[in-house]
C-alpha positions in Angstrom: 22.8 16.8 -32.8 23.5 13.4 -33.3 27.3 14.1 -34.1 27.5 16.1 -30.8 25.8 13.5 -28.0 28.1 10.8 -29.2 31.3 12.2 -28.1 29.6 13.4 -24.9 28.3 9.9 -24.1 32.2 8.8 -24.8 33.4 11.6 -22.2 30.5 10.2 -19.3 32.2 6.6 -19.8 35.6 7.6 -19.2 34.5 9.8 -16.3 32.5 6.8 -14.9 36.2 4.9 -15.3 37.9 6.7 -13.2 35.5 7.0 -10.8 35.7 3.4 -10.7 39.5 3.1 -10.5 39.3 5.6 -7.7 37.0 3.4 -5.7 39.2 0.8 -6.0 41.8 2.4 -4.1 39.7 3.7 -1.5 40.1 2.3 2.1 36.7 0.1 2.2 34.4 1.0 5.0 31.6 -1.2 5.4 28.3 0.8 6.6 24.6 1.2 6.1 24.6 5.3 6.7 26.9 7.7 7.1 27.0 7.8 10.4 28.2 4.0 10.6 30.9 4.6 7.8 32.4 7.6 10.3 32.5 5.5 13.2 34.0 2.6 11.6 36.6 4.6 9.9 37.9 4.7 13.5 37.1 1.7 15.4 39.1 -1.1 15.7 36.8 -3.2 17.5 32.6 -4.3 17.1 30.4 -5.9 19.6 28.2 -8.4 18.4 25.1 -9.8 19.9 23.2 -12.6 18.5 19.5 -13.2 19.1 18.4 -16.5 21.3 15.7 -18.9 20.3 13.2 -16.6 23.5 14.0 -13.3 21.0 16.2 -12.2 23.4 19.2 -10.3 23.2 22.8 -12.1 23.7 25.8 -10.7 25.4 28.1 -8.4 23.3 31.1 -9.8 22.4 33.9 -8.0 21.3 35.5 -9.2 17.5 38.1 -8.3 15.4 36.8 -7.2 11.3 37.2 -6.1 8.4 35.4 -4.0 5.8 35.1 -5.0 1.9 34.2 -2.3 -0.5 30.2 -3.4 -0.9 29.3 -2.6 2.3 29.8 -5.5 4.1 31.7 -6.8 7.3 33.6 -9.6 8.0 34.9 -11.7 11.2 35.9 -14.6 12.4 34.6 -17.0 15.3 34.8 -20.1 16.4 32.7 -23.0 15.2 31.7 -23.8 18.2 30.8 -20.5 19.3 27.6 -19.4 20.3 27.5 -16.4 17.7 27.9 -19.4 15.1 25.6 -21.6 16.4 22.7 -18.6 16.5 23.9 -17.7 13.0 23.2 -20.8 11.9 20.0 -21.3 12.7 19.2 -17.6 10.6 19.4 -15.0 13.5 20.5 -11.8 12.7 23.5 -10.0 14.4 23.3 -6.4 16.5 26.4 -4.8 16.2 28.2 -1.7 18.1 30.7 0.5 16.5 33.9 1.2 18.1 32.6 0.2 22.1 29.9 -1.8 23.2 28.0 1.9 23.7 29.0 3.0 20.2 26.3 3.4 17.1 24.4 0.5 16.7 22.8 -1.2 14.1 21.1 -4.9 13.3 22.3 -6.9 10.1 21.8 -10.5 8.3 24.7 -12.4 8.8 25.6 -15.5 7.0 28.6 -18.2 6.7 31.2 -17.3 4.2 33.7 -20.4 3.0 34.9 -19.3 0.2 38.8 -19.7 0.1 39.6 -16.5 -1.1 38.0 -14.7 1.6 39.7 -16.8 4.1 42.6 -15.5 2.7 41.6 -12.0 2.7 40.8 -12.3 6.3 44.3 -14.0 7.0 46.5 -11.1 5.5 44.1 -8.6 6.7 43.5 -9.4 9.9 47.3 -9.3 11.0 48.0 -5.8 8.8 45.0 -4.2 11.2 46.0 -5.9 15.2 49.2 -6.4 16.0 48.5 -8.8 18.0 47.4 -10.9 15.1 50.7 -9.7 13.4 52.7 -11.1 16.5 50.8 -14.7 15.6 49.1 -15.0 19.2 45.5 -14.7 17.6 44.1 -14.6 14.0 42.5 -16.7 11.3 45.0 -18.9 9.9 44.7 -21.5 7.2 45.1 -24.6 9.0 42.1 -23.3 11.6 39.9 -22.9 8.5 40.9 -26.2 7.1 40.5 -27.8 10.5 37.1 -26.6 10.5 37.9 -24.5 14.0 36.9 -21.2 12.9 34.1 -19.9 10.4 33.7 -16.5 8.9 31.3 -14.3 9.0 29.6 -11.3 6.8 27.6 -8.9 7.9 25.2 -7.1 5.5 23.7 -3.7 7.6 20.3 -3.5 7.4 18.9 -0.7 9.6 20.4 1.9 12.2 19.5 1.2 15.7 18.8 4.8 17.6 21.5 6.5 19.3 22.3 5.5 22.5 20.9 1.6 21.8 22.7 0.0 24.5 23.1 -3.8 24.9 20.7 -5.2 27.4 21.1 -9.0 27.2 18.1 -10.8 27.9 15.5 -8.3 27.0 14.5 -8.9 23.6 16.0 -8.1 20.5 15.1 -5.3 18.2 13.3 -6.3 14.5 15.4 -6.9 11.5 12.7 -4.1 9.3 11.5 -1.9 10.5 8.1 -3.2 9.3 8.8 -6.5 11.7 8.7 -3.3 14.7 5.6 -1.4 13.5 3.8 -4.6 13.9 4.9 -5.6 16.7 6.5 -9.3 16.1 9.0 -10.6 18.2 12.5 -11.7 15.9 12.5 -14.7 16.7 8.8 -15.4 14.8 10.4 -13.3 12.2 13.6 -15.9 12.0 10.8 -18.6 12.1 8.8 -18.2 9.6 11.6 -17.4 7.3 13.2 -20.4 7.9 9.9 -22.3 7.3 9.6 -20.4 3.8 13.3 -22.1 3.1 12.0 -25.4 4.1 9.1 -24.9 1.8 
C-alpha cells in the first residue's frame, strides 16, 4: 500500500502545479462573492464612498482600478482628497460595481506605498482607459514621488444587498455583520479600533 500512495501523492503535486500556473495567467478579478467577480469582470468604473467622522455616508465618487489576483482592489487618489483623508483616519470604503447603482459591497481600505505596486498601477492603469494611455490622467511616477497621489487597496469584506444605493448623509452600513446585529454606528466601530491601536 505504501508503494502505491507515494506515486499518487507525486500525481496530486503536479496537479496542484498546474493549477497554480493556470492561475497565474488568469485575468485577476478582485471580489468577495461571485456575484462581485461577474460584475467586475465588466466594469470599468467603481464608486467609492468613505464614511464621515457623524457615521454618515460620503458622496460616491467615481475611480479608475485595478484587480490583483488575491482578491483585492486598487486605485489611486489624491493626497489631499477627502477619500484619503477618511482613509486615514481607519474608515472603511463602500464601493459600487460598474455604476453608482451597481452591486455594492463595504471593504477595509488601507495606504499602499510600496514601489512596485506604484508601478503596477502605472502600466496598468494606461493598458485599461485610454484616456490614461493618451497621458491626460493616470498615476505617474513623478506624482507618487511628489507625494500628490496615494494608492489605495481594497480588501471586500461583506456584500451590501441588492439595490443598496448611495444615500450620502444617512449613515453608513457596518463593516461585520456582527457591528449591524448590534446595532453600532461605524463610526464607534472605527473608534474603538483605533483606540485598540493606540493601546
Amino acid at each position: 500500500m505504501k508503494y502505491f500512495l507515494h506515486p499518487v501523492s507525486q500525481l496530486f503535486a503536479v496537479a496542484a502545479a498546474f493549477i497554480a500556473i493556470a492561475a497565474i495567467g488568469t485575468p485577476a478579478i478582485a471580489a468577495g462573492s461571485a456575484r462581485d467577480a461577474d460584475a467586475l469582470a465588466d466594469a470599468s468604473y467603481l464608486y467609492i464612498a468613505t464614511v464621515r467622522k457623524d457615521g454618515n455616508q460620503s458622496t460616491a465618487a467615481r475611480v479608475w482600478f485595478i484587480a490583483t489576483p488575491d482578491g483585492q482592489i486598487l486605485f489611486d487618489t489624491n493626497t489631499d482628497s477627502w477619500k484619503a483623508k477618511r482613509i486615514a483616519r481607519g474608515s472603511p470604503v463602500i464601493v459600487w460595481i460598474g455604476s453608482a447603482t451597481g452591486p455594492a459591497f463595504i471593504g477595509k481600505a488601507e495606504f499602499v506605498r510600496d514601489p512596485q505596486i506604484q508601478d503596477q498601477m502605472i502600466e496598468a492603469i494606461p493598458r485599461k482607459y485610454w484616456l490614461a494611455r493618451m497621458g491626460l490622467f493616470g498615476p505617474k511616477r513623478a506624482k507618487f514621488e511628489a507625494g500628490q497621489i496615494i494608492t489605495i487597496r481594497i480588501s471586500p469584506e461583506r456584500d451590501l444587498p441588492d439595490g443598496f444605493q448611495s444615500q450620502p448623509g444617512t449613515p453608513a452600513p457596518g463593516l461585520s455583520e456582527r457591528a449591524v446585529r448590534q446595532g453600532r454606528p461605524v463610526h464607534s466601530v472605527v473608534q474603538s479600533r483605533l483606540r485598540c491601536r493606540k493601546g
